[in-house]
C-alpha angles and dihedrals in degrees: 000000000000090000099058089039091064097044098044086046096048104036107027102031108023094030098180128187131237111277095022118132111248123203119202118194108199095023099178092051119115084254098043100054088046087053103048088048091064095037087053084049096049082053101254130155104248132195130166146199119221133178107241137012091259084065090050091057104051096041090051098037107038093028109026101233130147100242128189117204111224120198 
């Protein structure tokens, strides 16, 4: 399900452009990895919030995302 919710929710609803600038609450969620991955493939900017530092990492680190912590 987290898969087609990403999908549905990136390409059918949100339907971005190459070069946009893509913004994903909740970054390290099942959803918002998945759709980070497909922004980063359309060719988006994308940048994330996640919730601890644990989450940064591994967003920076293992998906290559620019990720904010947020308290």
């Amino acid at each position: 399900m987290p898969g087609l919710t990403a999908y549905a929710g990136f390409y059918e609803i949100c339907s971005p452009k190459k070069g946009e600038f893509v913004f994903i609450s909740a970054a390290s969620g099942a959803v918002g990895q998945l759709v980070g991955q497909f922004a980063k493939l359309l060719g988006c900017y994308v940048v994330g919030s996640a919730g601890s530092k644990d989450k940064v990492c591994l967003l920076s680190e293992c998906l290559w995302l620019l990720v904010f912590f947020l308290f």
